[in-house]
FIVEX-296145 format. One line per field, with one value per residue (C-alpha): residue number from 1; x, y, z. Coordinates in steps of 0.02 Angstrom, whole numbers, plus 50000, padded with zeros to 5 digits. Example, Ala and Ser with C-alpha at 12.3 -4.5 7.8 and 13.67 -1.06 7.14 Angstrom:
BEGIN
n	c(1_2)
x	c(50615_50684)
y	c(49775_49947)
z	c(50390_50357)
This chain:
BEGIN
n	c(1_2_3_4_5_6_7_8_9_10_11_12_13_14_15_16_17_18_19_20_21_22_23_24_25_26_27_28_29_30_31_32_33_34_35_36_37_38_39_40_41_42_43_44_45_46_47_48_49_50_51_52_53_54_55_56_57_58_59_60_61_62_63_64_65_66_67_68_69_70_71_72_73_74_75_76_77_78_79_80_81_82_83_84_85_86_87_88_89_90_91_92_93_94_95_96_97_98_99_100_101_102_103_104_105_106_107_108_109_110_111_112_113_114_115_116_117_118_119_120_121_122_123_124_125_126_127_128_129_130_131_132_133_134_135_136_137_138_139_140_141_142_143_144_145_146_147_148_149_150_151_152_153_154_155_156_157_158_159_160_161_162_163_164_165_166_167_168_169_170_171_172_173_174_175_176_177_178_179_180_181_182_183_184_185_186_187_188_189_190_191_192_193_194_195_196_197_198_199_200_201_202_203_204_205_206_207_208_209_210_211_212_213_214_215_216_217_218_219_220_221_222_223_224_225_226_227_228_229_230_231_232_233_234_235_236_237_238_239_240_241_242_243_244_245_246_247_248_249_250_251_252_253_254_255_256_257_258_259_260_261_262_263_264_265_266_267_268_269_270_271_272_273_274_275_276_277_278_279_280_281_282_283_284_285_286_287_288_289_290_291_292_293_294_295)
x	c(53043_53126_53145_53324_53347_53340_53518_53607_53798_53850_54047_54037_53919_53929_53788_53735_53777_53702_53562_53533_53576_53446_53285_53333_53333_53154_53101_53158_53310_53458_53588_53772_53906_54090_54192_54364_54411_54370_54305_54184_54116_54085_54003_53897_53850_53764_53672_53612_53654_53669_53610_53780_53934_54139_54289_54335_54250_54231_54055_53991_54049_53863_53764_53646_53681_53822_53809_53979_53972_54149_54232_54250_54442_54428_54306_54413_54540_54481_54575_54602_54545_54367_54365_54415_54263_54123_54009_54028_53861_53802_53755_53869_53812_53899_53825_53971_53941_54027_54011_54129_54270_54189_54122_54310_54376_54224_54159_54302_54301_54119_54024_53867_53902_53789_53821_53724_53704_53558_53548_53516_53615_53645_53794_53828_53950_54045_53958_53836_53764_53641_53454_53292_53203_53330_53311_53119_53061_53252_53324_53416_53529_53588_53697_53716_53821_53770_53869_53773_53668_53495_53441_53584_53490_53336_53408_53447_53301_53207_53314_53297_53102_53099_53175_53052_53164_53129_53237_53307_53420_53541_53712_53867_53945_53767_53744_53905_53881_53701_53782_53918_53765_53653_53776_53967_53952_53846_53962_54102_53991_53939_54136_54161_54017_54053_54234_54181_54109_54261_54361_54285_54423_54310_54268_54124_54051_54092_54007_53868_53832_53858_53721_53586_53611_53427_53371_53429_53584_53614_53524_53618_53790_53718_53812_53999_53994_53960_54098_54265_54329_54184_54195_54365_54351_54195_54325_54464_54344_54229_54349_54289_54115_54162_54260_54152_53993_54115_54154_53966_53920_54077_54001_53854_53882_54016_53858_53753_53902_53920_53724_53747_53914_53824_53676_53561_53429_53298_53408_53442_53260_53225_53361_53288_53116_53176_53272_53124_53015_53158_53163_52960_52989_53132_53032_52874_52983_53077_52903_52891_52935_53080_53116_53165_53212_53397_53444)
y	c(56164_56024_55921_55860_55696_55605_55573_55677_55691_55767_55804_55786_55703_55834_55903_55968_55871_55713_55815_55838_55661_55587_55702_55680_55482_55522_55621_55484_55539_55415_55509_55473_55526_55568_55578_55589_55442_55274_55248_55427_55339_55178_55285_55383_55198_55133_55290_55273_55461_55411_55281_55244_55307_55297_55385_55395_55555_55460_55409_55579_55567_55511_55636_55766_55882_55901_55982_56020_56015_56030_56126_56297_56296_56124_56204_56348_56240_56082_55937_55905_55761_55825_55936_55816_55684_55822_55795_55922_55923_55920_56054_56097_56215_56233_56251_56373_56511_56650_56669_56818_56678_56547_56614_56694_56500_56413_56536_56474_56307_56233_56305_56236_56308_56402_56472_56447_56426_56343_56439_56325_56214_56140_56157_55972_55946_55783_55628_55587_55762_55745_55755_55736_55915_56040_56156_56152_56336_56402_56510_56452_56582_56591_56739_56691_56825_56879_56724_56601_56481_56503_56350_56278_56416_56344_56162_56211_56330_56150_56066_56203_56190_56012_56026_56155_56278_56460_56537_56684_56780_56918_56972_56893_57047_57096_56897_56893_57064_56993_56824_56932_57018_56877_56738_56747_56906_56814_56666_56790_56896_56719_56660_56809_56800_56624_56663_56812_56663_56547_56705_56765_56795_56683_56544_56535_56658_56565_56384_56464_56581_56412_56326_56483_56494_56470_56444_56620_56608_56440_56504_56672_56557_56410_56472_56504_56340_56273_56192_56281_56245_56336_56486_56513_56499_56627_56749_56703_56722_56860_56971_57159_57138_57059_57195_57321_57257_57220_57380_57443_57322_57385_57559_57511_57423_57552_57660_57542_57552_57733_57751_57625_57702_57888_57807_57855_57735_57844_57822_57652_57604_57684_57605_57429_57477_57512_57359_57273_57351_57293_57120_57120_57217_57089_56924_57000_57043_56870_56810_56915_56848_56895_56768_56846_57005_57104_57153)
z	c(47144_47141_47318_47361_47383_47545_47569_47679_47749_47921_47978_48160_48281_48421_48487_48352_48210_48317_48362_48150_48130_48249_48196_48004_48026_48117_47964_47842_47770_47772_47855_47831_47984_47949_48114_48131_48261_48263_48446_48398_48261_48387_48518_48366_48308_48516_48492_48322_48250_48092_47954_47923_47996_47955_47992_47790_47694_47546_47631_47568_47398_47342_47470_47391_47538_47686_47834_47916_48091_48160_48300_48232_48234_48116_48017_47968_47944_47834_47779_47616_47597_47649_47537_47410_47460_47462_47308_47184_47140_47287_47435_47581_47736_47895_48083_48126_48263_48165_47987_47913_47940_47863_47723_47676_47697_47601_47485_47353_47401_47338_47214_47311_47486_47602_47753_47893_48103_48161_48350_48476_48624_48790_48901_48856_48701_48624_48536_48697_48669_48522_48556_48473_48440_48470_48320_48361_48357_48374_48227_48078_48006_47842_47776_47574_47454_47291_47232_47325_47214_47257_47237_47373_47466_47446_47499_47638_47709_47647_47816_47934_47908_47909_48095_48143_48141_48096_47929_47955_47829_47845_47808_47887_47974_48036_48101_48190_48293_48337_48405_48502_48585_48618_48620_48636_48750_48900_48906_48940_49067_49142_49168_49252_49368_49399_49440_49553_49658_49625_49711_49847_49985_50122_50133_50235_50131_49973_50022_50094_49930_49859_49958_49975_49768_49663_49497_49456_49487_49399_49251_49247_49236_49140_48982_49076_49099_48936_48826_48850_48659_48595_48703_48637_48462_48473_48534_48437_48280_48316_48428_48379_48374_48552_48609_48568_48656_48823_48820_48823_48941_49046_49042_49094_49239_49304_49300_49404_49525_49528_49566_49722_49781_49785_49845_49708_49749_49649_49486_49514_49528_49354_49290_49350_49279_49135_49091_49165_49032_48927_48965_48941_48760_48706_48753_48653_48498_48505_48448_48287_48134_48071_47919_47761_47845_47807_47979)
């Protein structure tokens, strides 16, 4: 099959568009940056995300591939005169977090485009955020329709591989309730466990919670406090799926408090071995191989 050529376009410099941008250049490509302002693109320039980078979109107009890499809301909403600099010859892909959206905004706007969400990050976001290796080992999604060009598939499982990423492929309803689960779901549950602590009536209480607080707890909240744009647009864009799982994860903790408020401390210790047997189950399955499968 033929190989694309080494010439690659990314919309954004965020985390992860830099992140792309920096392990690409490693890999040999030359990578070319679009971002929208002027002191972005100076920033993106000291750290050396890209090969070249400009605020005008006519820098992709000779790129075999484009990755966007936009806030969601700007994503869902592109400019025209994007749209009018993307190659047409060329493949486009997007790093969004939901994809039913995206795909009904860019499925009739580039014959070449594939969706995708490559699923890693860090709590850090903005053009200082992009690091070397962070698709290495993490899932790359991809949800293509029947009218998806298979070989702009193929393009594009080429780049998550060449990051070290593992390919996954599924349908975009099917991704989108997954990420509410795993993803969009704990931010929420993490806001509100951080905000429990923000709450808390005294004082006393509250700064010494503060100072007796571990690992644990700063990993269970890691995600609440992650970029507050993002956590928005994930409910804005995937709002049932969302709903729905709150709503289990409601029920189940009103049961947890039920079994402590009749003292159940039998029930309640099943309950923890289970979900500890859980836990154990998930971790081994996360290391099965799942690429190629319809989920």
């Amino acid at each position: 099959m033929k190989e694309p050529q080494k010439s690659v376009g990314i919309v954004g410099l965020g985390l992860i568009g830099g992140s792309i941008g920096l392990d690409l250049q490693a890999n040999g490509w030359l990578v070319k940056g679009l971002t929208h302002r002027a002191s972005t693109a100076e920033k993106a320039k000291s750290r050396k995300l890209a090969t070249v980078i400009s605020t005008d979109p006519k820098v992709l107009s000779d790129c075999s591939l484009v990755i966007l890499a936009q806030p969601l809301a700007t994503l869902l909403k592109p400019e025209d005169a994007l749209i009018q600099a993307l190659p047409p010859e060329g493949v486009i892909t997007d790093v969004g977090s939901v994809k039913v959206p995206v795909l009904k905004v860019w499925r009739d706007l580039h014959p070449n485009f594939v969706a995708s969400h490559p699923m890693a990050g860090t709590n850090n976001a903005g053009v200082e955020a992009g690091q070397k290796g962070l698709f290495k080992g993490r899932p790359w999604v991809t949800t293509p329709e029947k009218s998806t060009n298979q070989e702009s598939l193929e393009v594009v499982c080429q780049l998550a591989n060449s990051l070290g990423s593992e390919w996954i492929i599924t349908k975009a309803e099917k991704h989108d309730q997954a990420a509410a689960l795993i993803s969009h779901l704990p931010v929420l549950v993490s806001a509100a466990l951080l905000r429990t602590l923000e709450e808390v009536a005294d004082a006393e209480v509250r700064e010494l919670a503060e100072r007796l607080a571990s690992s644990g707890f700063a990993d269970t909240t890691r995600v609440g406090g992650g970029n507050p744009v993002l956590g928005t647009s994930m409910a804005m864009n995937n709002t049932k799926a969302i709903l729905e799982y709150l709503n289990e994860y409601k029920f189940n903790l009103r049961a947890i408090e039920e079994e402590i408020s009749k003292e159940q401390w039998g029930v309640l210790e099943n309950e923890l071995k289970q979900t500890q047997r859980s836990r154990k189950s998930f971790l081994k399955r996360q290391k099965n191989d799942f690429q190629g499968k319809d989920n």
